[in-house]
Backbone as JSON Lines, residues from 0, in Angstrom:
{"i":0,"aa":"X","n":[95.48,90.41,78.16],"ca":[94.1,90.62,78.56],"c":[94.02,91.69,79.64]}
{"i":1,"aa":"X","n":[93.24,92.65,79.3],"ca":[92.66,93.48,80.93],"c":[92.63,92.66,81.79]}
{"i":2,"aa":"X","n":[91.91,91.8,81.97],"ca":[91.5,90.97,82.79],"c":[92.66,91.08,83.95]}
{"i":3,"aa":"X","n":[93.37,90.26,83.3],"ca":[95.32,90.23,84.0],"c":[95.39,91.24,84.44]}
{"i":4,"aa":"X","n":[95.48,92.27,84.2],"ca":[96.25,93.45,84.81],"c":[95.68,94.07,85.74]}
{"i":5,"aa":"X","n":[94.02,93.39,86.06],"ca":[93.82,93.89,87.56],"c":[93.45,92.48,88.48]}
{"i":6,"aa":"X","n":[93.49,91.2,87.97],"ca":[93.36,89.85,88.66],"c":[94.5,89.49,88.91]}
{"i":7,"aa":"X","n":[95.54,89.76,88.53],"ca":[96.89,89.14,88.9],"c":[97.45,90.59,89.5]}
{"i":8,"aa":"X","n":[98.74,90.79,90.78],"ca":[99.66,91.56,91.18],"c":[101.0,91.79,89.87]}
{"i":9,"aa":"X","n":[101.44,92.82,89.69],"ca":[102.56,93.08,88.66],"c":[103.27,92.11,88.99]}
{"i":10,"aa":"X","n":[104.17,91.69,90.06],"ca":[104.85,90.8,90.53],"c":[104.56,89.41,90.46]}
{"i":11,"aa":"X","n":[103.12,89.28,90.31],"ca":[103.42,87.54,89.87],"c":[103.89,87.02,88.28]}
{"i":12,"aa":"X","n":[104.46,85.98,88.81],"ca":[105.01,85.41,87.68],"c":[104.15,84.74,86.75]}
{"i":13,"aa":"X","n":[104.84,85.26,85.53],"ca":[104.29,84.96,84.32],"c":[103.68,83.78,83.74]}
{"i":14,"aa":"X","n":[104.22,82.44,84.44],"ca":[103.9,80.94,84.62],"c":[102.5,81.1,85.48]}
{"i":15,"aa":"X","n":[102.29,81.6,86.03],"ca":[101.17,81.56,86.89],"c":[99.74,82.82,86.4]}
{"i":16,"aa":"X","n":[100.31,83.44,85.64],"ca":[98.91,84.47,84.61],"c":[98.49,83.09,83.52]}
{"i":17,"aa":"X","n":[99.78,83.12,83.21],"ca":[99.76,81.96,81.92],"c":[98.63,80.63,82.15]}
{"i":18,"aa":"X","n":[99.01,80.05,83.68],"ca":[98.19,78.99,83.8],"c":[96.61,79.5,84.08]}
{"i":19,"aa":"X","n":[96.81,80.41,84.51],"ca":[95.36,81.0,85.11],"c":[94.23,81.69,83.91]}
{"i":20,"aa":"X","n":[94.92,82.05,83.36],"ca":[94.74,82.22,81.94],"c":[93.93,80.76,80.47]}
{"i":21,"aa":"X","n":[94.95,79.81,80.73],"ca":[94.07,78.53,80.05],"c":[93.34,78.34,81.08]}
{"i":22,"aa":"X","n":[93.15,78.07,82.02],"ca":[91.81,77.61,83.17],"c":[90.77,78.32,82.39]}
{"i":23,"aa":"X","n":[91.09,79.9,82.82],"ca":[89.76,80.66,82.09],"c":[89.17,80.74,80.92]}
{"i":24,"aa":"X","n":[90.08,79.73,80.13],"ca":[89.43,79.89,78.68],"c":[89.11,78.6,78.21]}
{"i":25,"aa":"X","n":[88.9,77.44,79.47],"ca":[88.51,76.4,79.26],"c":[87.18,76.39,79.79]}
{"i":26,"aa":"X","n":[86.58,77.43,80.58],"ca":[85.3,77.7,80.7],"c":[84.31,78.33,80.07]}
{"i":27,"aa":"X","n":[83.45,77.68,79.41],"ca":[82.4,78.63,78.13],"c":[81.7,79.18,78.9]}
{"i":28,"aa":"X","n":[81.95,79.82,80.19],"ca":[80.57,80.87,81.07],"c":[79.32,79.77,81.38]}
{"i":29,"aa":"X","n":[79.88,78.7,80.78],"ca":[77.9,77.9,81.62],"c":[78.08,77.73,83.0]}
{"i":30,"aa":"X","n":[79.75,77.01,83.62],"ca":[79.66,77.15,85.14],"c":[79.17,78.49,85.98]}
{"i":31,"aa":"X","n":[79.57,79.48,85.13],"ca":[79.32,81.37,86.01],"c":[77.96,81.1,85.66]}
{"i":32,"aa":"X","n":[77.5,80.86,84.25],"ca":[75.71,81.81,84.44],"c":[75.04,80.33,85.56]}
{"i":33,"aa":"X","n":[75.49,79.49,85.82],"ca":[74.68,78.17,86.39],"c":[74.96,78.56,88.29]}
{"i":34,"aa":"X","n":[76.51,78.97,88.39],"ca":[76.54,79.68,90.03],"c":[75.6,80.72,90.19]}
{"i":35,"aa":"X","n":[75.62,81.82,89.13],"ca":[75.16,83.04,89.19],"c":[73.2,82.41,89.58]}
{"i":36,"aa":"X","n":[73.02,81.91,89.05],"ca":[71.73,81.82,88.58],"c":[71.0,80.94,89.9]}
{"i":37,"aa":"X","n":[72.32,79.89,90.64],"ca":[71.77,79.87,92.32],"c":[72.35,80.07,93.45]}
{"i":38,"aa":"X","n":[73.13,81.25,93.13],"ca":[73.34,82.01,94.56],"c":[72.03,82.27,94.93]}
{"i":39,"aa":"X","n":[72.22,82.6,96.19],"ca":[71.1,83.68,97.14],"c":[72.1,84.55,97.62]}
{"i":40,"aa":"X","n":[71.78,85.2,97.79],"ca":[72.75,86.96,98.03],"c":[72.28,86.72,99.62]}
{"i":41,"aa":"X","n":[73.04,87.13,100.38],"ca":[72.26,86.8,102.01],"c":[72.66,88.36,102.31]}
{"i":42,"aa":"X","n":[71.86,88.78,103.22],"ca":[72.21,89.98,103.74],"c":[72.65,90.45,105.08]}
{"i":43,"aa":"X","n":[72.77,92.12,105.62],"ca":[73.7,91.95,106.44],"c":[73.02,91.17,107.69]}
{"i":44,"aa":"X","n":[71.9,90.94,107.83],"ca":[71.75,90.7,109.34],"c":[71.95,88.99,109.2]}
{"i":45,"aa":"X","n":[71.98,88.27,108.08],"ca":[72.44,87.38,107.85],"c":[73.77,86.82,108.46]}
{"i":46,"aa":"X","n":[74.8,88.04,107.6],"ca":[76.24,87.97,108.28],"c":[76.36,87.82,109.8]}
{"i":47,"aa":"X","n":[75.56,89.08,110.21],"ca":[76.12,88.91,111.48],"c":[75.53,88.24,112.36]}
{"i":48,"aa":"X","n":[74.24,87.15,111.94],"ca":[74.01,86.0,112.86],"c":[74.59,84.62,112.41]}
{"i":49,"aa":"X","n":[75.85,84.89,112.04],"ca":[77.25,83.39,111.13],"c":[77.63,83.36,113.12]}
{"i":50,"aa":"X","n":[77.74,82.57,113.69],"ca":[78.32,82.1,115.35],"c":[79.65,81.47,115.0]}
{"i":51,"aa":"X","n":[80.02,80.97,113.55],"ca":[80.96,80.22,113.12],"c":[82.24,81.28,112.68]}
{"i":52,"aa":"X","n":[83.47,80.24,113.43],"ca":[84.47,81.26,112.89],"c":[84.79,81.19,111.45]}
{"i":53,"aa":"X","n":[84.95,82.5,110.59],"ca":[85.36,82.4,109.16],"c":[86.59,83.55,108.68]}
{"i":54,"aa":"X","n":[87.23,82.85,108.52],"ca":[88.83,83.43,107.84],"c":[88.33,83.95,106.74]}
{"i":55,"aa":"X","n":[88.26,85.34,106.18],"ca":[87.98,86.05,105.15],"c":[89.43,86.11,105.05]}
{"i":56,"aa":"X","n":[89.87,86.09,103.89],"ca":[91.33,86.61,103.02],"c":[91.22,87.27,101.61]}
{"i":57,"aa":"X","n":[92.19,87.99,101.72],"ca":[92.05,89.29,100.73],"c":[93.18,89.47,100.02]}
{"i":58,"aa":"X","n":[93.17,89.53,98.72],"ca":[94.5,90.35,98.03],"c":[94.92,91.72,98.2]}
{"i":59,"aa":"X","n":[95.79,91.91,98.68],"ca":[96.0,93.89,99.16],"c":[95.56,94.28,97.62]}
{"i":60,"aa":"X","n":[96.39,94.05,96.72],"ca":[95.87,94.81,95.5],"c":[94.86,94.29,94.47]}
{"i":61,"aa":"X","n":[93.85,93.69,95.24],"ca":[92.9,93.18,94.54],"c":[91.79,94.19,93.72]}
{"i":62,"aa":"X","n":[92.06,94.53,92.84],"ca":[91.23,95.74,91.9],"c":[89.45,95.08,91.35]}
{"i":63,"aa":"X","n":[89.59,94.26,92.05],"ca":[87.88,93.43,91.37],"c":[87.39,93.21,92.38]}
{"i":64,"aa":"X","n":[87.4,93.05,93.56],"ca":[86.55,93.38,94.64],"c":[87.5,94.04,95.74]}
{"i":65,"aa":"X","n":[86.78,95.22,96.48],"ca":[87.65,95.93,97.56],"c":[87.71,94.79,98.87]}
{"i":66,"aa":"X","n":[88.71,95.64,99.15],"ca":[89.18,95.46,100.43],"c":[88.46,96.22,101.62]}
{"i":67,"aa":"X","n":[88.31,98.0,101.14],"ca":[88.13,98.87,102.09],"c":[86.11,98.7,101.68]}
{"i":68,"aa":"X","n":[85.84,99.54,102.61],"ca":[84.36,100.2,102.62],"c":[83.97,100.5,101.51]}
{"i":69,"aa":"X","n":[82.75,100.66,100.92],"ca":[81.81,100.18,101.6],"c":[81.09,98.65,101.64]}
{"i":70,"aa":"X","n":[81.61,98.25,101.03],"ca":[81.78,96.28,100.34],"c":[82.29,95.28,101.14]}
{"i":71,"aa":"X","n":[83.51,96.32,101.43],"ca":[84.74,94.97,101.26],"c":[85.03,94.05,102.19]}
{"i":72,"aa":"X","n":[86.29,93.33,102.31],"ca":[86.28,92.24,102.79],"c":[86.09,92.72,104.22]}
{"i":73,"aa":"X","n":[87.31,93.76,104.4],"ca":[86.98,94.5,105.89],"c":[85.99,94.63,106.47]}
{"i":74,"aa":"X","n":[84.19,95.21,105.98],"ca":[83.48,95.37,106.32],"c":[82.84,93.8,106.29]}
{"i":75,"aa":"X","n":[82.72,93.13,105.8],"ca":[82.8,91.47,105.92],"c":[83.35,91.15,107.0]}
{"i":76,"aa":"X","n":[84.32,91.03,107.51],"ca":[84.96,90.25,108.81],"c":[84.41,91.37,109.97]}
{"i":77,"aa":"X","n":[84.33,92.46,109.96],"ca":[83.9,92.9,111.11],"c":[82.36,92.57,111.46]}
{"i":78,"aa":"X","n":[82.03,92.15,110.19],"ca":[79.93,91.98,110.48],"c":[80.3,90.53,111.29]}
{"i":79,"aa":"X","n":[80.86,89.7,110.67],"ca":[80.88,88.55,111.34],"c":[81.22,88.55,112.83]}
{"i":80,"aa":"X","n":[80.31,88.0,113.72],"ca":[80.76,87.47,114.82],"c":[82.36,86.88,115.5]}
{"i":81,"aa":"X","n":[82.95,86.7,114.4],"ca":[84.19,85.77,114.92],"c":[84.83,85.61,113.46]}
{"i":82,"aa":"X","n":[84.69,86.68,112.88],"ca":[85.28,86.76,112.02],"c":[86.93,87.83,111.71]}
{"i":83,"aa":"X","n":[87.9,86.9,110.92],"ca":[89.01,86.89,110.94],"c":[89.51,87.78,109.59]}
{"i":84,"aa":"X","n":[90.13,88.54,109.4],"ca":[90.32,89.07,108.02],"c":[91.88,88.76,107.92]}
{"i":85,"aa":"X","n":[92.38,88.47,107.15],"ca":[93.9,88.2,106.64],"c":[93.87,88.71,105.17]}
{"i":86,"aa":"X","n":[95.08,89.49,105.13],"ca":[95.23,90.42,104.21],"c":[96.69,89.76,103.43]}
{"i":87,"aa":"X","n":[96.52,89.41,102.38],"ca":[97.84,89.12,101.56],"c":[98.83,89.74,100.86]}
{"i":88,"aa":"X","n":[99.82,90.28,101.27],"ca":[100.38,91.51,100.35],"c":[101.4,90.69,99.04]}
{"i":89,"aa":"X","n":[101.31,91.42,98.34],"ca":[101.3,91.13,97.14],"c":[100.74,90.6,96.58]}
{"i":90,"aa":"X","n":[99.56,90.49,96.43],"ca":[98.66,89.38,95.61],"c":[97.64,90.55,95.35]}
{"i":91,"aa":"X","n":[97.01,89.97,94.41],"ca":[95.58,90.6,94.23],"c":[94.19,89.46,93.82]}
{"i":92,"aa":"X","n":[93.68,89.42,93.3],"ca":[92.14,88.83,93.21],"c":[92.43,87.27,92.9]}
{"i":93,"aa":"X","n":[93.74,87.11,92.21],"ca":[94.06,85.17,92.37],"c":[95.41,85.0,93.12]}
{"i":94,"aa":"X","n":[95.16,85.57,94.28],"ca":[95.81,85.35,95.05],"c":[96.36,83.78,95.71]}
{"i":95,"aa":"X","n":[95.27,82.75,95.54],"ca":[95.95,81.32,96.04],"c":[96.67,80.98,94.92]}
{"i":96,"aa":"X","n":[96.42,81.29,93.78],"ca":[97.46,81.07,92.52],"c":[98.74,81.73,92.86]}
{"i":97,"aa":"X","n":[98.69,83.44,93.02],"ca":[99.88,84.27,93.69],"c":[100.75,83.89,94.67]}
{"i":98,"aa":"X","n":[100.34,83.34,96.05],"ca":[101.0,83.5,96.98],"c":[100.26,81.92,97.82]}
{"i":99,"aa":"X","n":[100.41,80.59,97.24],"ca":[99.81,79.78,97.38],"c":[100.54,79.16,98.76]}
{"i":100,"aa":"X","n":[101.58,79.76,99.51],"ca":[102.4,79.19,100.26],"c":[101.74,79.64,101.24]}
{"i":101,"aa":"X","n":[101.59,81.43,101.21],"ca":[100.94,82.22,102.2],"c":[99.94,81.45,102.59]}
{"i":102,"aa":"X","n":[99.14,81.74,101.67],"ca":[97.38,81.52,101.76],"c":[97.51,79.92,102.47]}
{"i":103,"aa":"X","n":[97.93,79.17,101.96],"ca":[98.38,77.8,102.94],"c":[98.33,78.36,104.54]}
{"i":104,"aa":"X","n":[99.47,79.0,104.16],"ca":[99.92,79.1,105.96],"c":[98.51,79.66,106.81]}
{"i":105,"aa":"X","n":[98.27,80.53,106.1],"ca":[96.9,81.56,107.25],"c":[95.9,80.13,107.18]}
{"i":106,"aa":"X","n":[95.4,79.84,106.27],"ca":[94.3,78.49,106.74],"c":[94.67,78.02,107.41]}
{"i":107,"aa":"X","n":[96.2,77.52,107.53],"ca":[96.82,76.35,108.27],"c":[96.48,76.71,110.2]}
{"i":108,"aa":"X","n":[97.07,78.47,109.91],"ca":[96.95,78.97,111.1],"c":[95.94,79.09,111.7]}
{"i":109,"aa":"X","n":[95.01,79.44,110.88],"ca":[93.19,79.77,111.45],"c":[92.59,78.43,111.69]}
{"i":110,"aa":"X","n":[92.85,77.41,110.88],"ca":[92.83,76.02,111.59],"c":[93.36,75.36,113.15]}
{"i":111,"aa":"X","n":[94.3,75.8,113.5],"ca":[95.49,75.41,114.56],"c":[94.53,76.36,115.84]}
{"i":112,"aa":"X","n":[94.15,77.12,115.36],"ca":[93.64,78.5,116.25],"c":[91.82,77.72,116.88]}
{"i":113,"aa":"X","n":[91.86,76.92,115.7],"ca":[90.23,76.06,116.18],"c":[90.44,75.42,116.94]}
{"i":114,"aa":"X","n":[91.46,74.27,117.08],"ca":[91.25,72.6,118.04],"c":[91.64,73.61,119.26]}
């Protein structure tokens, strides 16, 4: 699938496209059009009145949403007040699937960093 080759990093293992892969094809799109249909999109002055700290995390090679400007996560954690950006290398867009040890640890850490 395309899909794969910009949601998963070259380097992840094949057990882990594979599983991520039946997940996605056990969904007929009613959960997406039913999220899609009640988000509210909030905007920037939204962001930057969040007082709450929030750990944004990112796949370095995430090809389905940026990292850099003018979007991305970067420009996300800096709007926030107390906002944290952690960057995952090697991973890209299913990154807690990718690097599920990492992504552990930084919550774990951005947690420890609260009490």
């Amino acid at each position: 699938l395309e899909f794969n080759k910009i949601a998963y990093h070259p380097s992840c293992p094949p057990h882990i496209v594979d599983l991520g892969t039946k997940m996605s094809n056990l969904n007929r799109m009613y959960m997406c059009k039913a999220f899609y249909n009640q988000v509210q999109w909030v905007d920037d002055d939204l962001v930057r009145a969040c007082k709450q700290p929030v750990l944004v995390m990112h796949g370095r090679d995430d090809k389905l949403t940026p990292l850099e400007e003018p979007i991305g996560a970067r420009k996300l954690a800096s709007m926030l007040q107390k906002g944290q950006l952690e960057v995952v290398e090697e991973a890209s867009h299913q990154m807690m699937m990718e690097k599920p040890e990492e992504c552990a640890r930084l919550v774990d850490a951005f947690i420890q960093k609260l009490k």
